[in-house]
VOGU-3710 file (C-alpha; in Angstrom, 3 decimals, decimal comma):
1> xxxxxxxxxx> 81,577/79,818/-10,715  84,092/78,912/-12,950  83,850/76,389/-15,772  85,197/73,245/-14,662  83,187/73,697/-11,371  80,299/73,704/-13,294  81,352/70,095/-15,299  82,256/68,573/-11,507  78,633/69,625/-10,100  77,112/68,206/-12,871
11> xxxxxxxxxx> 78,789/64,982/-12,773  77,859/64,856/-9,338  73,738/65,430/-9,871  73,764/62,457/-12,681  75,967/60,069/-10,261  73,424/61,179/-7,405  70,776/60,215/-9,996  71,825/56,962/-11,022  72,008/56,070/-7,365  68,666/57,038/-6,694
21> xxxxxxxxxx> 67,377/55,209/-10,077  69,032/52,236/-8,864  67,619/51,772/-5,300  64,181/52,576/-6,934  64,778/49,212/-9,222  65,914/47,033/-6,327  62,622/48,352/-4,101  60,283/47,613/-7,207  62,111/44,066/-7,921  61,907/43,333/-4,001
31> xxxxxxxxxx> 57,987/44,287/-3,704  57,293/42,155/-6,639  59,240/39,192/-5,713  57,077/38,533/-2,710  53,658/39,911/-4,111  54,221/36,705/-6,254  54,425/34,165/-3,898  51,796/35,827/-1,622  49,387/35,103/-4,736  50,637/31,557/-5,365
41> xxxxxxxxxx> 50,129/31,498/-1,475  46,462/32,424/-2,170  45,743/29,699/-4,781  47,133/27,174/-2,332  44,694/28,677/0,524  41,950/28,237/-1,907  42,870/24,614/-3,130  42,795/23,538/0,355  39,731/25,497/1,180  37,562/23,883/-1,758
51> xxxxxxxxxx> 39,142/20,623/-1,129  37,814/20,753/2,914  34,309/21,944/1,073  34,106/19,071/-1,019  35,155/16,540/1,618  32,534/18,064/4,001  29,477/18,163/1,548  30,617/14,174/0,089  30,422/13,113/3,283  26,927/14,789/4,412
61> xxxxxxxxxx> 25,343/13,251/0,981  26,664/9,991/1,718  25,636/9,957/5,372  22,034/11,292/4,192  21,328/8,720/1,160  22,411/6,660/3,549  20,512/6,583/6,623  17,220/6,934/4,891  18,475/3,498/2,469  19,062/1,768/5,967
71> xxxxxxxxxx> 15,281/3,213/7,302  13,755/1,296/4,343  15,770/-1,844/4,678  15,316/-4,381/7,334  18,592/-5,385/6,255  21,240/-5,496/3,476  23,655/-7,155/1,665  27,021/-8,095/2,373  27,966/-6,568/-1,124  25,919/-3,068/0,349
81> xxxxxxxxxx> 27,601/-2,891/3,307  31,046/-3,372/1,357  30,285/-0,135/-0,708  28,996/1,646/2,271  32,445/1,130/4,251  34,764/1,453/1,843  33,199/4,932/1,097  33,062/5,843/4,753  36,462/5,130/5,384  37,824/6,924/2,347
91> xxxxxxxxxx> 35,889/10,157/3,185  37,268/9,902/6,912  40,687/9,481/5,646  40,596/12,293/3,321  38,992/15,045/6,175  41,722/13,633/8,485  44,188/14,491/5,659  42,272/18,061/5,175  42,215/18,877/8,857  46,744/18,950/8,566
101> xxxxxxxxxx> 47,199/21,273/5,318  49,510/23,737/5,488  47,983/25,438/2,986  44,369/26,408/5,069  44,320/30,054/6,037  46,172/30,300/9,097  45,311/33,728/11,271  44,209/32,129/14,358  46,323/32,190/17,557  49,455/32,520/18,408
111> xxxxxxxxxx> 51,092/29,746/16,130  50,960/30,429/12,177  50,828/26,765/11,934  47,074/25,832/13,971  44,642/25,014/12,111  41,811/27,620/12,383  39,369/26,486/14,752  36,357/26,481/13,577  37,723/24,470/10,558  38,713/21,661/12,772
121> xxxxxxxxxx> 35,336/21,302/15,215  34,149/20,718/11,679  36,109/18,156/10,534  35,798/16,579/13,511  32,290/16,490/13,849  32,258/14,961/10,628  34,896/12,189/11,437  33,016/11,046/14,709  29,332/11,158/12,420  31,272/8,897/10,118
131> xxxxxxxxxx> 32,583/6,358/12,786  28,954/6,147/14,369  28,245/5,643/11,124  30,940/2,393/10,232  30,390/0,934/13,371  26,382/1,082/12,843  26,824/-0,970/9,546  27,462/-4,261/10,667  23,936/-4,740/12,933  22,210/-4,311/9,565
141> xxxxxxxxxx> 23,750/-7,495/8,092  21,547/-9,828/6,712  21,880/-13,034/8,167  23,512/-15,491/6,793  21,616/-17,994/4,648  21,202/-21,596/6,546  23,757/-24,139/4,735  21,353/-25,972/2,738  21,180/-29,328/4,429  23,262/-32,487/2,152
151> xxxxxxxxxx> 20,932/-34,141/-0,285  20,725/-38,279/1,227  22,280/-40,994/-1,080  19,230/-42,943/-2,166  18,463/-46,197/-0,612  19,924/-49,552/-2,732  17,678/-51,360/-4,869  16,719/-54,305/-3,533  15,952/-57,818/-5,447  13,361/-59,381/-4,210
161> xxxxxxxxxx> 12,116/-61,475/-6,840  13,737/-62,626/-9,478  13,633/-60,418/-12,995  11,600/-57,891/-10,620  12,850/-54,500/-8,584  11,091/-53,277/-5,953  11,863/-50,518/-3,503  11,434/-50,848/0,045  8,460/-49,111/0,799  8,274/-45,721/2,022
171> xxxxxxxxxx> 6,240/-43,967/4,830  3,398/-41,648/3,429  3,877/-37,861/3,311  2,681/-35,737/5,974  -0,720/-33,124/4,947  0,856/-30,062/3,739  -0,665/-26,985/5,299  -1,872/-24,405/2,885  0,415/-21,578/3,356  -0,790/-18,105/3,968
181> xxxxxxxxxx> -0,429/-16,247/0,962  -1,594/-12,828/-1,473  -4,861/-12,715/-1,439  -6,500/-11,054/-4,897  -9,298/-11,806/-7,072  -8,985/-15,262/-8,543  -7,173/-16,356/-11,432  -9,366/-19,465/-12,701  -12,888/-19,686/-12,742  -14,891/-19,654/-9,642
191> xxxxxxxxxx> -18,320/-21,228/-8,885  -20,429/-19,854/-5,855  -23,503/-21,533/-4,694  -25,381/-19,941/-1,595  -28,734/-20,304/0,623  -29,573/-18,902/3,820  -32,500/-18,340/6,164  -33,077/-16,576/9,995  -35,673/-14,223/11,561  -36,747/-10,323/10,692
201> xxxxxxxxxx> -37,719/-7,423/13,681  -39,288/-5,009/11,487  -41,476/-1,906/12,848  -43,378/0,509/10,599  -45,793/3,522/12,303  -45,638/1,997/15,593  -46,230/-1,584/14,684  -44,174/-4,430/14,790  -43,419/-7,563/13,042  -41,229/-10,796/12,849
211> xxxxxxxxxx> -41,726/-12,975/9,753  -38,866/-15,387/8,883  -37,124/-14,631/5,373  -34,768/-16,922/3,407  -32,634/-16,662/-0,154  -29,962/-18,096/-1,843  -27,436/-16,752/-5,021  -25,537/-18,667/-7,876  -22,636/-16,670/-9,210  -19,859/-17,894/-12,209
221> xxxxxxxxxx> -16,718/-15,551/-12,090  -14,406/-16,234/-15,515  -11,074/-14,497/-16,136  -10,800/-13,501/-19,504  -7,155/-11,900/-20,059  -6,818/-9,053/-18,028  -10,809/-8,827/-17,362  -12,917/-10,720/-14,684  -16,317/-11,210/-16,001  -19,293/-12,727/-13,549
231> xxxxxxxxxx> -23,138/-13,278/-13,649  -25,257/-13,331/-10,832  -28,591/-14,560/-9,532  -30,302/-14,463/-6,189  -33,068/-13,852/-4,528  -34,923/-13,328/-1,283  -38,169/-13,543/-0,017  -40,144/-13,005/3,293  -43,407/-14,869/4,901  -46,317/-12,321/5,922
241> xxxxxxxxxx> -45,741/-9,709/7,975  -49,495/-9,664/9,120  -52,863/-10,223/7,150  -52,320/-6,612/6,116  -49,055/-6,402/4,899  -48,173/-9,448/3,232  -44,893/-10,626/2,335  -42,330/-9,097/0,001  -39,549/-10,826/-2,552  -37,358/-10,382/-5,276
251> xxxxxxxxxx> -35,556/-12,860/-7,596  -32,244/-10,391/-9,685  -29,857/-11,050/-12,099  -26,764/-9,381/-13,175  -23,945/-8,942/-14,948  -19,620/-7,425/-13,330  -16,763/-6,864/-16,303  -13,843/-6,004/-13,991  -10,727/-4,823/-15,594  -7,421/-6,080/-13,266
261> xxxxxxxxxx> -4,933/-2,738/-13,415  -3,014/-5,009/-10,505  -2,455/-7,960/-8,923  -4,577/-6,804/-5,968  -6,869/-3,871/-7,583  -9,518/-4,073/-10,025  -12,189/-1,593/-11,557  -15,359/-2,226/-13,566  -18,722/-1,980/-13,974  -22,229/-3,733/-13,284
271> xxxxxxxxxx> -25,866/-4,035/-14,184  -29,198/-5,802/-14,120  -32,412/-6,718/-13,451  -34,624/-7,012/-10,540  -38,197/-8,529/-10,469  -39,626/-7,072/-6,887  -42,511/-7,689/-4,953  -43,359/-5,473/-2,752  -45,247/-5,166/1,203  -49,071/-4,805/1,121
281> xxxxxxxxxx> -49,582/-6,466/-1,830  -48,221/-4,265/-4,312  -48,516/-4,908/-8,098  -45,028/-6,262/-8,875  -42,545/-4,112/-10,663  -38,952/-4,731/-12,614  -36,159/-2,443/-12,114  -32,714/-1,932/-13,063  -29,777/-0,893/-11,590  -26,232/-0,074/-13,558
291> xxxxxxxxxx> -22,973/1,605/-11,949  -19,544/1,224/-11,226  -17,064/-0,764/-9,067  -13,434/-1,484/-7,588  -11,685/-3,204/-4,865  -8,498/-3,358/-3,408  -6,998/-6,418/-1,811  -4,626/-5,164/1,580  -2,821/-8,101/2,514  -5,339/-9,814/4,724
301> xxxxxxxxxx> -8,138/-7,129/4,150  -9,944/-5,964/1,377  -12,277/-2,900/0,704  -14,859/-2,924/-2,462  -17,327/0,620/-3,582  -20,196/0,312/-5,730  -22,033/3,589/-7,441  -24,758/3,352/-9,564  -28,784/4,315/-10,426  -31,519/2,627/-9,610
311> xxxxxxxxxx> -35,037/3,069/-11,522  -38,100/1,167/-12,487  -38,546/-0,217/-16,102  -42,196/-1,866/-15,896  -44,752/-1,252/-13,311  -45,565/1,385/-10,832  -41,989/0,461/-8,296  -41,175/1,776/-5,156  -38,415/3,859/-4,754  -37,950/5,319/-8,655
321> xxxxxxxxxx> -35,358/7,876/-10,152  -32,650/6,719/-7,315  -29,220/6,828/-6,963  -26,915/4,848/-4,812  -23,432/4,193/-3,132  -22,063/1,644/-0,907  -19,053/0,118/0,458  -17,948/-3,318/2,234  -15,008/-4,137/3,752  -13,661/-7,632/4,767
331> xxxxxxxxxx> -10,859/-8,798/7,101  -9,073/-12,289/7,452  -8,418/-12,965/10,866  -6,212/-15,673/9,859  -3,947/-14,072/8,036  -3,776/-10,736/10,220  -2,957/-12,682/13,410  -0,653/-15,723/12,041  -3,333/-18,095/13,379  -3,877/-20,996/12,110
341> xxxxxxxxxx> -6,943/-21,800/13,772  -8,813/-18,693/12,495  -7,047/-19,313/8,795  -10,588/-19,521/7,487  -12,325/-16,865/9,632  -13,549/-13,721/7,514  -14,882/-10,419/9,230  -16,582/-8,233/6,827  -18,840/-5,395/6,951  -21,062/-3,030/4,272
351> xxxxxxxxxx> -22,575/0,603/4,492  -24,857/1,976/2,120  -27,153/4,834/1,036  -29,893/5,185/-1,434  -31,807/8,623/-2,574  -35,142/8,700/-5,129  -38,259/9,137/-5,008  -41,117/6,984/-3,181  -43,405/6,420/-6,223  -46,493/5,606/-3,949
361> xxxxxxxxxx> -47,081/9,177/-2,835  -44,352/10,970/-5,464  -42,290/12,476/-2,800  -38,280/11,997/-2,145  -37,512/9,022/0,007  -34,114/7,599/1,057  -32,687/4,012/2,441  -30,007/3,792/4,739  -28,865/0,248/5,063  -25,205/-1,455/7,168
371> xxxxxxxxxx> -24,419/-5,204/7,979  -21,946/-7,175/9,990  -20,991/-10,719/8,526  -18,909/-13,336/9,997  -17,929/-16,544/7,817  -16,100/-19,889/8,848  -14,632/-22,232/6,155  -14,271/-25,569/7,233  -10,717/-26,730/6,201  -10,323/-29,246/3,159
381> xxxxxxxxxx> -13,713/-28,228/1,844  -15,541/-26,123/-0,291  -18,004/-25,465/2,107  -18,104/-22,075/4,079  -20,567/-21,161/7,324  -21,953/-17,753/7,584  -24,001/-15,547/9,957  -24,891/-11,878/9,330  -26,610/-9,112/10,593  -28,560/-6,704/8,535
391> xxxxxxxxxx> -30,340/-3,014/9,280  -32,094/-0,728/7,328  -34,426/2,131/7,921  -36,619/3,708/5,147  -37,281/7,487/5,411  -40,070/9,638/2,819  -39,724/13,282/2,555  -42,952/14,723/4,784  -43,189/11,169/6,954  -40,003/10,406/8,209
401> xxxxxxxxxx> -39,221/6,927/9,278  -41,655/4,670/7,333  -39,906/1,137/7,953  -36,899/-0,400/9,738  -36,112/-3,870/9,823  -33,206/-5,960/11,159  -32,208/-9,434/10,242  -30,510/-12,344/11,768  -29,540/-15,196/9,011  -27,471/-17,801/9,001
411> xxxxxxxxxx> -26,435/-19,993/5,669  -23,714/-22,047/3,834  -21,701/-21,151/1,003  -20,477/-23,868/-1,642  -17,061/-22,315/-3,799  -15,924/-24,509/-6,589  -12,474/-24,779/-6,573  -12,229/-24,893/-3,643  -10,755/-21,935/-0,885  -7,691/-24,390/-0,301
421> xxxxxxxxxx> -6,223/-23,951/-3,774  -7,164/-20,990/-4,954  -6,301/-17,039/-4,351  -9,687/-14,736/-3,474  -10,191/-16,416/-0,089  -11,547/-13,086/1,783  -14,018/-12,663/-1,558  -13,816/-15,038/-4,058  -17,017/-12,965/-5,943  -18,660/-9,417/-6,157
431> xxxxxxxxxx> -21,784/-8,911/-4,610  -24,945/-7,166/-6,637  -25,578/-4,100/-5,068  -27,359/-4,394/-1,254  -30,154/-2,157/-2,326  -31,722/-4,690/-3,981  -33,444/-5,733/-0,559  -34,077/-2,509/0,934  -36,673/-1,124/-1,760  -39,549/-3,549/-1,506
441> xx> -40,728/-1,610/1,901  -41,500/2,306/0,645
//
């Protein structure tokens, strides 16, 4: 081949190679060119994506605080339900906004312009919970409050004599009923002043007996801060059960510190003395009893526990080295019903339990001991009416049932101030503890 062959081939190889070089450039700047907006595409998928995400999961906490706000409430406020609609609304306008973009991922169907399916059931769903929602809002309006009625012009003053101005005289008020109200322990100082009297049915061994049996109790409850202090005395005694048994009694006196930790709840403690008597002729004996206490005021109920030990301190006692618990429980029918007629009706109940030893023959010997009470104020008094039921049974280890005994009483009750005026009406005071008149009988 000659020479300039040679040169001509050559040119041709480099021209053939700059051709080649040069479609190679356009490919690589035409693959890059969209590779760039498919990523920019990508973002905008993504925006849209978190912005349907967000819209979804506002609306779900809004709809959940929500509906568990409105489960508490009766009602709410006109400035409430503003809030709630305004959010509402906003959230369904911006998942009706969400549902259209053109930037959401769009591989489903034929047109590359549907929104994807599932995506819009979604959005949907949430739309129609919203609108159940909005259109639930306005039946928990609070009524309106009644126009408050226009205040009269007073009357003209008239002259009737001269120099001297007199009104016209005016009819007398109406009695204003005593409205029903918290019930708690009271906030002055009470004053209670009882006595009562009925018939026993006791039975020990086979034998039976019915002696009558009276008492009475003074009590003086004084707030002191946040502390409710009281001292008791009563007493109790019983005519002869028979020529063999005799009668029993007791005359106690005590001592409650209660410590208010609420309006309605209060916790303390007690202690005393008791002087007792006991059945065939016993030498007589003083104990003492200590412990704790609390009660809760419910609205128109009210529940009270007492704990404590119970032990002899001079003389041979009866039941010795004993521990106790009981609890009452007291209802105003009243106030549970909305009746006015049973305003000053109280329900009440007690159940204790008592475990020693029964010092006569040294073994272990327990007291089981309920009672139903029913009391009756009489309106515009002090005065309250009262019958009540008592049972116990006395058991010794080795024996069984030594005693039982149930009693019918009926008595009045004298509270100064009076139950009209003054909080505490289902228990204006504490009672001492009911084992006081179970122990005489071991």
């Amino acid at each position: 081949m000659s020479h300039s062959l040679r040169l001509h081939a050559a040119a041709l190889a480099f021209r053939a190679m700059g051709i080649f070089l040069a479609v190679g450039c356009a490919v690589v700047i035409y693959e890059q060119k969209p590779a760039s907006a498919q990523g920019r595409e990508r973002l905008d998928q993504f925006g849209a994506i978190k912005k349907f995400n967000q819209a979804t999961e506002q609306t779900d906490e809004l709809l959940d605080a929500a509906y568990k706000f409105l489960d508490k409430k009766k009602c709410i406020s006109k400035s409430v339900f503003d809030i709630y609609l305004s959010r509402a609304k906003h959230l369904e306008t911006e998942l009706i906004e969400v549902k259209y973009e053109p930037e959401l991922p769009r591989n489903y169907g034929d047109s590359p312009h549907a929104t994807p399916p599932e995506t819009s059931q979604t959005i949907d769903g949430k739309v129609a919970d919203l609108e159940r929602f909005i259109k639930l809002l306005p039946t928990k309006l609070c009524p309106p409050e009644p126009a408050k009625a226009a205040v009269p012009a007073p009357e003209p003053v008239k002259l009737y004599n001269v120099g001297t101005l007199r009104k016209r005289p005016t009819e007398p008020l109406p009695p204003t009923e005593f409205p029903f109200g918290p019930n708690g322990p009271y906030e002055t100082a009470s004053f209670e002043f009882s006595g009562y009297g009925g018939s026993v049915a006791a039975s020990s061994f086979g034998s039976d007996f019915n002696p009558n049996i009276w008492g009475g109790r003074a009590v003086a409850r004084v707030p002191v801060g946040q502390f409710r202090l009281q001292a008791d005395i009563q007493g109790e005694r019983t005519n002869d059960y028979s020529s063999n048994i005799g009668n029993r009694s007791y005359f106690a006196g005590g001592a409650h510190a209660d410590w208010m930790v609420a309006t309605n709840t209060e916790i303390g403690a007690f202690g005393g003395f008791q002087d007792a008597k006991p059945t065939f002729f016993g030498p007589t004996s003083t104990n003492y009893f200590i412990g704790l206490e609390g009660r809760k005021f419910f609205g128109p109920a009210m529940v009270g526990v007492q704990f404590g030990r119970f032990d002899v301190t001079n003389g041979p006692g009866t039941l010795t080295d004993a521990w106790f618990v009981e609890g009452r429980a007291k209802f105003s029918l009243g106030e549970a019903f909305r009746t006015p007629a049973l305003k000053y009706t109280i329900l009440g109940g007690n159940l204790g339990y008592g475990s020693g030893t029964a010092s006569a023959v040294s073994m272990g010997a327990q007291t089981t001991y309920w009672g139903l009470g029913l009391t009756q104020g009489i309106a515009n008094t002090p005065v309250r009416l009262s019958l009540t039921y008592d049972h116990f049974e006395n058991h010794v280890d080795g024996l069984g049932l030594v005693w039982k005994e149930n009693k019918l009483m009926g008595g009045v009750k004298v509270l100064f101030p009076s139950t009209d005026v003054t909080r505490g009406r289902i228990e204006p005071t504490v009672p001492l503890p009911y084992i006081l008149g179970t122990v005489m009988t071991f």
